[in-house]
N, CA, C and O atoms as a Maestro MAE file, in Angstrom:
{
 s_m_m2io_version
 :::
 2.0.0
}

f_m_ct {
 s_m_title
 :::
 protein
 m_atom[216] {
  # First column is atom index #
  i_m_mmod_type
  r_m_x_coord
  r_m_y_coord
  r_m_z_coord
  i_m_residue_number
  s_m_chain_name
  s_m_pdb_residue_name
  s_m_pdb_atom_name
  i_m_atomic_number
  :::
  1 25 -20.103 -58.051 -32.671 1 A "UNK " " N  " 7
  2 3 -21.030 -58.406 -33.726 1 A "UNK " " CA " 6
  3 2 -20.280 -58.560 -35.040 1 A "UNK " " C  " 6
  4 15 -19.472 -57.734 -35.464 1 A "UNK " " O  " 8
  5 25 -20.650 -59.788 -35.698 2 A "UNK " " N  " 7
  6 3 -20.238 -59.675 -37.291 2 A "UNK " " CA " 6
  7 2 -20.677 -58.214 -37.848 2 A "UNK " " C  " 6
  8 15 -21.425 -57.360 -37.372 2 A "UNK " " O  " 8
  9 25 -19.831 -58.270 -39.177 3 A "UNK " " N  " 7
  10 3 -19.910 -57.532 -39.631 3 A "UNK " " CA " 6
  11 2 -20.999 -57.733 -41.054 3 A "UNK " " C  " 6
  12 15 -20.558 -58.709 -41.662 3 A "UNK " " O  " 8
  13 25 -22.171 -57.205 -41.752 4 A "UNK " " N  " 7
  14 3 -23.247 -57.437 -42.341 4 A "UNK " " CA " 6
  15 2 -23.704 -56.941 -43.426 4 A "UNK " " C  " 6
  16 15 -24.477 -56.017 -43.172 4 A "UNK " " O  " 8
  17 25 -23.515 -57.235 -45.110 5 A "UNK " " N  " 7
  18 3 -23.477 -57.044 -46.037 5 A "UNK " " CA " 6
  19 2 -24.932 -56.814 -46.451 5 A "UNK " " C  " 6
  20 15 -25.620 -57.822 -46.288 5 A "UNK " " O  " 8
  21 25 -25.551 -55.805 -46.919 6 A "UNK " " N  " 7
  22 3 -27.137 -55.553 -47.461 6 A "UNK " " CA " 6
  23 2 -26.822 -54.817 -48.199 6 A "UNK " " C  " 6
  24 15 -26.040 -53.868 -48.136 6 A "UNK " " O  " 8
  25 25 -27.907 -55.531 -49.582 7 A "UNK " " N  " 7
  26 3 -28.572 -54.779 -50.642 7 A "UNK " " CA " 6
  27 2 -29.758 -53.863 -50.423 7 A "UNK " " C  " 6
  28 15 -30.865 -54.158 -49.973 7 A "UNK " " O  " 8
  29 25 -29.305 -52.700 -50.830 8 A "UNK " " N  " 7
  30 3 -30.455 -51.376 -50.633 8 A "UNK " " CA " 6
  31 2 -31.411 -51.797 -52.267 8 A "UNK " " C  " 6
  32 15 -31.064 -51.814 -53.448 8 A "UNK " " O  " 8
  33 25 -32.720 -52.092 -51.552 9 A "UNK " " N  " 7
  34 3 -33.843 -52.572 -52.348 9 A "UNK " " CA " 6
  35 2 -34.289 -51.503 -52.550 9 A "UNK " " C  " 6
  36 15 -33.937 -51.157 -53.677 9 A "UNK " " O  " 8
  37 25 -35.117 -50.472 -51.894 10 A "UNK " " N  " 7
  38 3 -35.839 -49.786 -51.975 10 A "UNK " " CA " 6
  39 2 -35.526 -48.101 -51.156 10 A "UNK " " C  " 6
  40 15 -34.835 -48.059 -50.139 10 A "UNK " " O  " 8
  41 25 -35.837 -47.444 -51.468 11 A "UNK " " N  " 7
  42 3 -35.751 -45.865 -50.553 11 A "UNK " " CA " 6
  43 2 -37.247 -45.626 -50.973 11 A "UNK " " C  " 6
  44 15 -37.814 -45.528 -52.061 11 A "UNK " " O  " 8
  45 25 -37.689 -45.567 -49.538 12 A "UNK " " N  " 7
  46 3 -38.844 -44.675 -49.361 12 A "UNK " " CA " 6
  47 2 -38.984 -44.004 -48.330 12 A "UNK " " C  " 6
  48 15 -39.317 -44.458 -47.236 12 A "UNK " " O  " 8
  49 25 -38.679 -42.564 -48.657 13 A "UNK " " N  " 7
  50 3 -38.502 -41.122 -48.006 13 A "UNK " " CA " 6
  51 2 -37.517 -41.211 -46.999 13 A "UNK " " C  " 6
  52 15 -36.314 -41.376 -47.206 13 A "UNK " " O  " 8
  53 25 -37.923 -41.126 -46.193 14 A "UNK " " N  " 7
  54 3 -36.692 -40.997 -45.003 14 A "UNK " " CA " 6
  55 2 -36.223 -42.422 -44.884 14 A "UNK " " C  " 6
  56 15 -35.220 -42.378 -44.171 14 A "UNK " " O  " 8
  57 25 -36.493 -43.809 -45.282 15 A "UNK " " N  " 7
  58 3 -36.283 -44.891 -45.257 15 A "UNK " " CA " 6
  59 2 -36.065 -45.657 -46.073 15 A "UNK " " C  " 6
  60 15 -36.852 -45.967 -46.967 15 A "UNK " " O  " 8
  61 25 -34.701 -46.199 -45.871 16 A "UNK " " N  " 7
  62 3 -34.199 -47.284 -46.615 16 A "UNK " " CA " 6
  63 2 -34.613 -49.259 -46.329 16 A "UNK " " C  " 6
  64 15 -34.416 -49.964 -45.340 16 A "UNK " " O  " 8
  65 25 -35.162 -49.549 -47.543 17 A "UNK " " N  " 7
  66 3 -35.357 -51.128 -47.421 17 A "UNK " " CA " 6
  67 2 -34.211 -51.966 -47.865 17 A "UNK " " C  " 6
  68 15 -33.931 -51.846 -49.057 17 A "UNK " " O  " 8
  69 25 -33.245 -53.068 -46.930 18 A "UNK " " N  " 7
  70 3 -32.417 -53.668 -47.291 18 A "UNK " " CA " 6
  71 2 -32.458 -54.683 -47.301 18 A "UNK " " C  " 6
  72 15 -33.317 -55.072 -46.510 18 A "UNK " " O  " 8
  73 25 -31.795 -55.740 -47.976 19 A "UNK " " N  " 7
  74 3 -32.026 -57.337 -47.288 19 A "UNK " " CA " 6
  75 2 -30.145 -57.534 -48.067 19 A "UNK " " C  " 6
  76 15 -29.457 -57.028 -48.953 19 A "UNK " " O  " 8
  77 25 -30.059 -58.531 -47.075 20 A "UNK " " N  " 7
  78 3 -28.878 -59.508 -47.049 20 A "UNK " " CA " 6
  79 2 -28.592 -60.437 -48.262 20 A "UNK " " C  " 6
  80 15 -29.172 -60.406 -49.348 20 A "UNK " " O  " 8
  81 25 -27.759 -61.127 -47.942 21 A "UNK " " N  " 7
  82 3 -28.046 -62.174 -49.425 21 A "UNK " " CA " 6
  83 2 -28.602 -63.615 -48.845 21 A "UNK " " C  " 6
  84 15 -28.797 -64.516 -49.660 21 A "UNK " " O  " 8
  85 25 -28.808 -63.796 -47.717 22 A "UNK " " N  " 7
  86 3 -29.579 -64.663 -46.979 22 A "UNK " " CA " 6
  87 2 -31.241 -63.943 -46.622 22 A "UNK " " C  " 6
  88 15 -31.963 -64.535 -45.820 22 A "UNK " " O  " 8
  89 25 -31.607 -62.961 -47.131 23 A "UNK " " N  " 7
  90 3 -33.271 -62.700 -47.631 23 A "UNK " " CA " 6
  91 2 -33.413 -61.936 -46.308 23 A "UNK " " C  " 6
  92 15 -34.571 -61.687 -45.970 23 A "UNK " " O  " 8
  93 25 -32.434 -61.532 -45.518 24 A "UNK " " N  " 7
  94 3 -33.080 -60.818 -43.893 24 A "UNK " " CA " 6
  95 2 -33.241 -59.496 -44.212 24 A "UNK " " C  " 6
  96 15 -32.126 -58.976 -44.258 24 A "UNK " " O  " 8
  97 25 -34.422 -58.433 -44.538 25 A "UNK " " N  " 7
  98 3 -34.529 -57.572 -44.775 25 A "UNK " " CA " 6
  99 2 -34.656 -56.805 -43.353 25 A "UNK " " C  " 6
  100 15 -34.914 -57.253 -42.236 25 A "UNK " " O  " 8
  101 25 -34.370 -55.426 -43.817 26 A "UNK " " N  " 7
  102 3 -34.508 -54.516 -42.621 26 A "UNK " " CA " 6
  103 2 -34.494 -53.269 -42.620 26 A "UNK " " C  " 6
  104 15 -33.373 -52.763 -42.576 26 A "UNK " " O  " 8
  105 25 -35.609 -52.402 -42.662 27 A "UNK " " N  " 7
  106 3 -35.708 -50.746 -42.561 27 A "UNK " " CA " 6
  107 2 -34.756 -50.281 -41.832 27 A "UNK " " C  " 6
  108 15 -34.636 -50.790 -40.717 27 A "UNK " " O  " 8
  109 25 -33.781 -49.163 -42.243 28 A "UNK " " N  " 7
  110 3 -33.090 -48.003 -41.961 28 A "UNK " " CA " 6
  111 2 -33.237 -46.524 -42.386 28 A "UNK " " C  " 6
  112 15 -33.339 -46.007 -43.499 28 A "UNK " " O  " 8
  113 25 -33.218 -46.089 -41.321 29 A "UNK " " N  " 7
  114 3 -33.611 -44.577 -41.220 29 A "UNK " " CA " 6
  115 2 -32.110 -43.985 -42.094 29 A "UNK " " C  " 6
  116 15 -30.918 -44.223 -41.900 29 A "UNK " " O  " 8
  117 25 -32.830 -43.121 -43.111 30 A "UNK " " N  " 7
  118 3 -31.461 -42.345 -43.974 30 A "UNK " " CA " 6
  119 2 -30.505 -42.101 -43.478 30 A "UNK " " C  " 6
  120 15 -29.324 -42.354 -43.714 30 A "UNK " " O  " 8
  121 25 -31.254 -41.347 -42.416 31 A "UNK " " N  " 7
  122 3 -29.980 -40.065 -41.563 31 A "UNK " " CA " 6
  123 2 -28.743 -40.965 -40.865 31 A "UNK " " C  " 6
  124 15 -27.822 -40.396 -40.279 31 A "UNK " " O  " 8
  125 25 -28.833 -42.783 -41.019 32 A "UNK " " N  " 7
  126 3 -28.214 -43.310 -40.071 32 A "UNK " " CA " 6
  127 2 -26.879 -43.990 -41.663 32 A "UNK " " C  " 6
  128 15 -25.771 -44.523 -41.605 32 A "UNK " " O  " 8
  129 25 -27.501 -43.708 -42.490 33 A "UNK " " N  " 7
  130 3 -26.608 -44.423 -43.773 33 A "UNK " " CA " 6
  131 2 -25.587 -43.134 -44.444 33 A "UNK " " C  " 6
  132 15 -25.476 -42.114 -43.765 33 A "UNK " " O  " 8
  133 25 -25.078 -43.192 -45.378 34 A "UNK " " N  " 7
  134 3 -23.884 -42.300 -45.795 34 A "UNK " " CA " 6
  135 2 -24.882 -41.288 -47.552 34 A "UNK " " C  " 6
  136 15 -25.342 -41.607 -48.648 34 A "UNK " " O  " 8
  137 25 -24.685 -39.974 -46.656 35 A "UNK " " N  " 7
  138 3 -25.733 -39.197 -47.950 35 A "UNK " " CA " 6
  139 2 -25.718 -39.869 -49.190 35 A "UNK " " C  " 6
  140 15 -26.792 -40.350 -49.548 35 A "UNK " " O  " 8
  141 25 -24.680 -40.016 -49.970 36 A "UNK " " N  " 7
  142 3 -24.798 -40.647 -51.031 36 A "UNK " " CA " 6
  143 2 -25.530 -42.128 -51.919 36 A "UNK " " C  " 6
  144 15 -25.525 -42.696 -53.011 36 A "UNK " " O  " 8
  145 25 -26.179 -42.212 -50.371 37 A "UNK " " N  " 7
  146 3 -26.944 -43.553 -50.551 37 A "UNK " " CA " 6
  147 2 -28.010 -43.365 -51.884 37 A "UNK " " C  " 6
  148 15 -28.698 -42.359 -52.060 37 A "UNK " " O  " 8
  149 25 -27.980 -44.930 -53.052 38 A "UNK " " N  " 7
  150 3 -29.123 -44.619 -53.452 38 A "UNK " " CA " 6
  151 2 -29.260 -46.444 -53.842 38 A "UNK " " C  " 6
  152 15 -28.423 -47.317 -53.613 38 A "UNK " " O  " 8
  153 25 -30.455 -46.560 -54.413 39 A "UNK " " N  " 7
  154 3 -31.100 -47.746 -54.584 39 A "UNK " " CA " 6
  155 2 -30.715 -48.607 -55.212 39 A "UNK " " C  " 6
  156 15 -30.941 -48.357 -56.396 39 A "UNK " " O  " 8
  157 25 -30.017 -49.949 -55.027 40 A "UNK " " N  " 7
  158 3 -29.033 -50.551 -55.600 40 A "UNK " " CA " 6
  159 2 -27.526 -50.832 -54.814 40 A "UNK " " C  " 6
  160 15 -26.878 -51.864 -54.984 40 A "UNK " " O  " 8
  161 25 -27.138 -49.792 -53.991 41 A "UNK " " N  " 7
  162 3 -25.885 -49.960 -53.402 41 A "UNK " " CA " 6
  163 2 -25.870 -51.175 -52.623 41 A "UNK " " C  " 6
  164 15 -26.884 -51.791 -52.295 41 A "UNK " " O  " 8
  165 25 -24.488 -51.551 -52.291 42 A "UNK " " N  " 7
  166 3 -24.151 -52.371 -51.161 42 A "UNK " " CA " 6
  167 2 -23.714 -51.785 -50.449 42 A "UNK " " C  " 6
  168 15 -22.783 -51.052 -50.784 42 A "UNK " " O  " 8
  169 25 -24.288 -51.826 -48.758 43 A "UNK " " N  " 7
  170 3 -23.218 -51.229 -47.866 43 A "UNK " " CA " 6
  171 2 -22.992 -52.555 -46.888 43 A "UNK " " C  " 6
  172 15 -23.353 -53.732 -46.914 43 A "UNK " " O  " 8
  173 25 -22.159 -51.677 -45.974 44 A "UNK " " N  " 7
  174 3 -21.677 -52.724 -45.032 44 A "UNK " " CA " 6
  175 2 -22.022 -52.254 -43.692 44 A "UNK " " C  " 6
  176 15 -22.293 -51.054 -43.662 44 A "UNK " " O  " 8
  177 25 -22.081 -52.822 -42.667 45 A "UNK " " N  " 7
  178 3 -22.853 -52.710 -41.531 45 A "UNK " " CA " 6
  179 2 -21.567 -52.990 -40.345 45 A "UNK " " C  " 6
  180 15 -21.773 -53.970 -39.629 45 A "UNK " " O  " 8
  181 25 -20.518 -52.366 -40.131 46 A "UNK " " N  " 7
  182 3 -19.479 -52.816 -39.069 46 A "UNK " " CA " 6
  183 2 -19.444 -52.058 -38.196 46 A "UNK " " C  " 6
  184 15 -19.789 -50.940 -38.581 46 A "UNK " " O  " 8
  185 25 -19.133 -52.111 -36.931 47 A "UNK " " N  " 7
  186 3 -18.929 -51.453 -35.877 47 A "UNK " " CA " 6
  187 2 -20.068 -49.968 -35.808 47 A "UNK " " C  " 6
  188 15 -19.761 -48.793 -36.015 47 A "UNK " " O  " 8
  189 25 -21.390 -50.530 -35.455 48 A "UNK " " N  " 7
  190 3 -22.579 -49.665 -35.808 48 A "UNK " " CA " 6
  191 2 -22.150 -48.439 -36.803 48 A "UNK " " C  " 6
  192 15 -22.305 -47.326 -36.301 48 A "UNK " " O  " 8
  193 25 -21.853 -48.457 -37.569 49 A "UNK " " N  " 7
  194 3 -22.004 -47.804 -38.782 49 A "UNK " " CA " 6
  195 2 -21.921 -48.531 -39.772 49 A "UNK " " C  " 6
  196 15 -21.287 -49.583 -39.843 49 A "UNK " " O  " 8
  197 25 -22.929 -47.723 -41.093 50 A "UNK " " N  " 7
  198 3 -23.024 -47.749 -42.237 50 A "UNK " " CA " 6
  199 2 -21.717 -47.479 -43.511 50 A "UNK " " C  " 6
  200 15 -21.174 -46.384 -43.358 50 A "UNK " " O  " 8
  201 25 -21.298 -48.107 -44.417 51 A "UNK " " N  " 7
  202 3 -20.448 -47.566 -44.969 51 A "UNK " " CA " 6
  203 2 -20.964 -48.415 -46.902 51 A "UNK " " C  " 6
  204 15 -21.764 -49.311 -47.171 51 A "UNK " " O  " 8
  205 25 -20.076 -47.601 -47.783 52 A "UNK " " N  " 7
  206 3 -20.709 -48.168 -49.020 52 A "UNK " " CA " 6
  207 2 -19.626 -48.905 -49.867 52 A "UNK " " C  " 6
  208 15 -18.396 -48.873 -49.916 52 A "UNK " " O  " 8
  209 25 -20.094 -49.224 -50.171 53 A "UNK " " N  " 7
  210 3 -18.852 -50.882 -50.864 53 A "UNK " " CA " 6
  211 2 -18.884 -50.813 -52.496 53 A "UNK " " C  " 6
  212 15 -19.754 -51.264 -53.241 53 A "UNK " " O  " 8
  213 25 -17.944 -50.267 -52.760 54 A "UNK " " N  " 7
  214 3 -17.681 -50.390 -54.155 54 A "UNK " " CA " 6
  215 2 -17.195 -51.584 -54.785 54 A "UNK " " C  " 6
  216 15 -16.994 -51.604 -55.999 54 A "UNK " " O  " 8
  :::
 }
 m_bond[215] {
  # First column is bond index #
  i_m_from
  i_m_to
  i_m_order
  :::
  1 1 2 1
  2 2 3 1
  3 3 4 2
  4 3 5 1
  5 5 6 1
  6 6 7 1
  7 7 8 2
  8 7 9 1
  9 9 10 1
  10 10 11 1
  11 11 12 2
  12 11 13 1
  13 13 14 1
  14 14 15 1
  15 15 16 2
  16 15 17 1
  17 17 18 1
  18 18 19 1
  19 19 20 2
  20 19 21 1
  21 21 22 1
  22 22 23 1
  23 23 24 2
  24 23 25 1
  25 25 26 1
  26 26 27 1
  27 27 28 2
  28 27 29 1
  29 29 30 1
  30 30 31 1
  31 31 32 2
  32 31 33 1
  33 33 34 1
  34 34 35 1
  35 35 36 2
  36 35 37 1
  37 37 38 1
  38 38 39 1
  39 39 40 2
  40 39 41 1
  41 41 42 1
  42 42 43 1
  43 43 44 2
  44 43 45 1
  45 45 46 1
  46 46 47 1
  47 47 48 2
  48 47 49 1
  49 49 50 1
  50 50 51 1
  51 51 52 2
  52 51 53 1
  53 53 54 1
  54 54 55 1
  55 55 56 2
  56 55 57 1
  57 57 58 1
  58 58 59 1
  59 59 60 2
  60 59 61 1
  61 61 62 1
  62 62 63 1
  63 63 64 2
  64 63 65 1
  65 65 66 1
  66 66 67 1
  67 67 68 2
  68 67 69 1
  69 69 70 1
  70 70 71 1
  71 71 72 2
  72 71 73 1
  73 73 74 1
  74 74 75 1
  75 75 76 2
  76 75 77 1
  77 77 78 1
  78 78 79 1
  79 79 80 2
  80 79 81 1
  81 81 82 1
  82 82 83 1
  83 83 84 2
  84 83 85 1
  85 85 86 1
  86 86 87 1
  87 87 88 2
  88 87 89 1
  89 89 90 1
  90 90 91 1
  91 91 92 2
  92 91 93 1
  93 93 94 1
  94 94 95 1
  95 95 96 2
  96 95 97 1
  97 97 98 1
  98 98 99 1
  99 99 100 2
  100 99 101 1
  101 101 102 1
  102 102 103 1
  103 103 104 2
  104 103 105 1
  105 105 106 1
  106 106 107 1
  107 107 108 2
  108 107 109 1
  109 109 110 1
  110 110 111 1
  111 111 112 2
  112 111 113 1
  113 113 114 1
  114 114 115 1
  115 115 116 2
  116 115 117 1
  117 117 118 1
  118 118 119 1
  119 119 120 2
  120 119 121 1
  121 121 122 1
  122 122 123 1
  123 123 124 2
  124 123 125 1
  125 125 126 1
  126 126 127 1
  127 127 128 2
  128 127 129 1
  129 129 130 1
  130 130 131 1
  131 131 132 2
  132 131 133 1
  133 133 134 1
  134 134 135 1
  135 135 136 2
  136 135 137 1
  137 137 138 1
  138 138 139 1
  139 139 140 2
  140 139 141 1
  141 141 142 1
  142 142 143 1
  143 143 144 2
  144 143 145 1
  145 145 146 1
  146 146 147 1
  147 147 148 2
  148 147 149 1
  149 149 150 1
  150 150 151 1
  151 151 152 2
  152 151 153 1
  153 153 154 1
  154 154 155 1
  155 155 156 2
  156 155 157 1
  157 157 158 1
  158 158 159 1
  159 159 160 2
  160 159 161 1
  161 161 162 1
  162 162 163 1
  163 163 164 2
  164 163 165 1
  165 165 166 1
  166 166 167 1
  167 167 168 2
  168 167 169 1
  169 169 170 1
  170 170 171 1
  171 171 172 2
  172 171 173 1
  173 173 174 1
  174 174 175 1
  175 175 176 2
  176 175 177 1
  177 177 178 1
  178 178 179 1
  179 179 180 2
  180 179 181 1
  181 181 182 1
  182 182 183 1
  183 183 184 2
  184 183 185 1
  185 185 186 1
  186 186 187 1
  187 187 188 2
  188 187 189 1
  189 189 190 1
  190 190 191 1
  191 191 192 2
  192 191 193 1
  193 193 194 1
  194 194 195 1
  195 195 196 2
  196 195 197 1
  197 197 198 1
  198 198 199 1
  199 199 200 2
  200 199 201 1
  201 201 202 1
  202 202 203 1
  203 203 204 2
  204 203 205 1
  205 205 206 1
  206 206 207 1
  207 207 208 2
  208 207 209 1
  209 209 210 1
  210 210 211 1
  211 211 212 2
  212 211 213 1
  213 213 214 1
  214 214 215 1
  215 215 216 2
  :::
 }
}
């Protein structure tokens, strides 16, 4: 699988709202992203994990 760039739109509670820069949004469960997650980040999506992109 490519590897998949999303903007964290939204956190609501245990769930994160993301979308791409091609508009594909997609709910993720917290516990599956890196604690430090917060609203605004970019992460990256490679080799089923989450990671955050400075």
């Amino acid at each position: 699988m490519e590897p998949v760039v999303y903007h964290v739109v939204k956190i609501n509670g245990d769930y994160a709202v993301m979308k791409t820069d091609d508009g594909v949004e997609n709910t993720v469960a917290m516990a599956l992203l890196p604690i430090e997650i917060t609203e605004g980040d970019t992460v990256l999506w490679e080799n089923l994990a989450y990671s955050i992109l400075k």
